[in-house]
C-alpha positions in Angstrom: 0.0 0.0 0.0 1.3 3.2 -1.0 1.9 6.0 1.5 -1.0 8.2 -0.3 -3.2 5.0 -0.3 -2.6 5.0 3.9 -3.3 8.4 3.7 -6.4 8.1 1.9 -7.9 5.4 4.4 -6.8 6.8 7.3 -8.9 8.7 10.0 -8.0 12.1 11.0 -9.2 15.1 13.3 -9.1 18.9 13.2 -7.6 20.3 15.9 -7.7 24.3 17.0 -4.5 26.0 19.2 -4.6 29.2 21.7 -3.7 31.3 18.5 -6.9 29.9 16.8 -4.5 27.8 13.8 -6.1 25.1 12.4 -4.5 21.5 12.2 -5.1 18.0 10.7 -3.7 15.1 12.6 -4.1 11.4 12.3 -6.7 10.2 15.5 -4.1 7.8 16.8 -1.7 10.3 17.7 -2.2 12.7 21.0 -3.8 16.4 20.3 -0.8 18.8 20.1 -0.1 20.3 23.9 -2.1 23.8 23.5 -4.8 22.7 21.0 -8.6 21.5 21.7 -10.8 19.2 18.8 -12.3 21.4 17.0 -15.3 18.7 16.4 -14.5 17.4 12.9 -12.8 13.5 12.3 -12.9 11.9 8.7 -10.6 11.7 5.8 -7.9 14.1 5.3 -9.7 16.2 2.5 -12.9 16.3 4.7 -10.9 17.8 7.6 -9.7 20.3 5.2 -12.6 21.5 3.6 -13.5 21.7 7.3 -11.4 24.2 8.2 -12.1 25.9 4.5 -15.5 26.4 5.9 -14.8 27.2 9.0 -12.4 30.3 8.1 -15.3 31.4 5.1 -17.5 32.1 8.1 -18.2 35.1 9.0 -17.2 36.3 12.1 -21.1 37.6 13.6 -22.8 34.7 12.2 -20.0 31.9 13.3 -21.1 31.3 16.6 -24.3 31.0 15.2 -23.8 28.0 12.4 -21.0 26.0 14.0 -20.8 26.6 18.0 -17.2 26.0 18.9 -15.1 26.9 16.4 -13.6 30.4 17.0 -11.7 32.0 13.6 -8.9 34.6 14.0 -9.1 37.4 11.4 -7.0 39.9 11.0 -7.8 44.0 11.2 -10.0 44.8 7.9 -11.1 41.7 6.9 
């Protein structure tokens, strides 16, 4: 099995740190010290377009659609 075949069948998990950066990691391996689940396991492309979501929200109606998640924007955007 190739490594992108592994990838591909593998379960992972979107995690969130203090600075509100998103990460993928596999669900076998710890949550990074400093970082909380942000509530999203599957493939590695659904954990991504995950987080695409999550940073398209808009900052008033986030806490609205998807309690729990918390995006960091910058001044102006």
């Amino acid at each position: 099995m190739s490594q992108e075949e592994r990838q591909d069948a593998a379960t992972y998990r979107v995690v969130v740190d203090h600075e509100k950066q998103y990460t993928v990691c596999p669900v076998e391996r710890a949550i990074p010290r400093g970082s909380r689940e942000a509530g999203k396991q599957g493939s590695i492309m659904e954990c991504l377009a995950y987080i695409e979501q999550a940073w398209a929200l808009p900052i008033h109606r986030e806490r609205h659609i998807q309690p729990g998640i918390s995006v960091q924007r910058e001044a102006g955007t």
